[in-house]
BAZA-82000 format. One record per residue (C-alpha): x, y, z; residue in one letter. Coordinates in steps of 0.001 Angstrom, whole numbers, m for minus. Each point is the difference from the previous one (the first is absolute). Last residue first. Layout:
! residues N
<x->X y->Y z->Z type->A>
...
***
This chain:
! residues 59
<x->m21862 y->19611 z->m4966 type->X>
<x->3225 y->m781 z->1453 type->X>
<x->2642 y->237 z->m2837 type->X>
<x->3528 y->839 z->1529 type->X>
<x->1501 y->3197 z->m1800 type->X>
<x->1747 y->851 z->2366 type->X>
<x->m1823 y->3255 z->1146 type->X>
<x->m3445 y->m2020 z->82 type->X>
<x->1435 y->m2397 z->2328 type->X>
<x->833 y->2641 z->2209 type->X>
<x->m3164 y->1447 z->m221 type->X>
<x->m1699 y->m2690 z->831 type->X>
<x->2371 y->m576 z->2861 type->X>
<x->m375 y->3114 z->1373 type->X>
<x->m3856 y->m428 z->m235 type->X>
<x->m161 y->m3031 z->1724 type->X>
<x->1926 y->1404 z->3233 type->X>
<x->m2441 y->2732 z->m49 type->X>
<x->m2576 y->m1751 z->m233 type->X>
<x->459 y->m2534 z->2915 type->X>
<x->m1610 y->m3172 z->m854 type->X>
<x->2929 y->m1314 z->m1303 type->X>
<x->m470 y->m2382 z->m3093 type->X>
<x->2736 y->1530 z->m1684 type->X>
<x->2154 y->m145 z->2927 type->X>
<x->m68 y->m3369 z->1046 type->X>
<x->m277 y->m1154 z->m3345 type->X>
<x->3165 y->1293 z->m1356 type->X>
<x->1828 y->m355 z->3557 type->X>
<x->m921 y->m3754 z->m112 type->X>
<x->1101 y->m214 z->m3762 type->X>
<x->3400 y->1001 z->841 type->X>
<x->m133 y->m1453 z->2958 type->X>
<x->m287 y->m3557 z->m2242 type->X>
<x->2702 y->974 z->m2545 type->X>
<x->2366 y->1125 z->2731 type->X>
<x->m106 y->m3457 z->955 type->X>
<x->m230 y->m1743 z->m3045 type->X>
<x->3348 y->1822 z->m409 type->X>
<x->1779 y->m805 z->2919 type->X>
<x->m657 y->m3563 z->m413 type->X>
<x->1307 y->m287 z->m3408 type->X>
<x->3225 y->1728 z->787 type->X>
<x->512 y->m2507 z->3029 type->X>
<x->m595 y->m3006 z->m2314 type->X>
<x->2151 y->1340 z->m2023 type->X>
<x->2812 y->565 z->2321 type->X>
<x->m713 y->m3198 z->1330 type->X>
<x->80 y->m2033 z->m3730 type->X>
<x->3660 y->2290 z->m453 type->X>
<x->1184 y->m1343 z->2826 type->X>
<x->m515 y->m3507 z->m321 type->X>
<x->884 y->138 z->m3814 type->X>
<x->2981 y->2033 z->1472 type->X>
<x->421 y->m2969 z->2632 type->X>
<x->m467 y->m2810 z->m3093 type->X>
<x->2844 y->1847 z->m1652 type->X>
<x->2496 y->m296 z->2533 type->X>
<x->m474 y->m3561 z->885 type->X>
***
């Protein structure tokens, strides 16, 4: 009994982990694309330039 609750709980902590990640994955790339694509030029042009002061590739 005990260890098929850890496998339990271990299975919904992982599960959990997973999910949080894909998450923050996806806004991730939602708040990369929102504000590259921005129409707003000065917006864009902070972000260029942050991505140039990285080191992050865009062009």
């Amino acid at each position: 009994m005990f260890i098929q609750s850890t496998r339990s709980t271990l299975a919904g902590m992982l599960d959990t982990h997973v999910i949080a990640a894909v998450s923050m994955m996806i806004l991730g790339v939602i708040l990369v694309l929102t504000i590259g694509f921005a129409p707003i030029a000065e917006v864009h042009n902070a972000t260029h330039d942050t991505r140039h002061s990285t080191g992050f590739p865009c062009h």
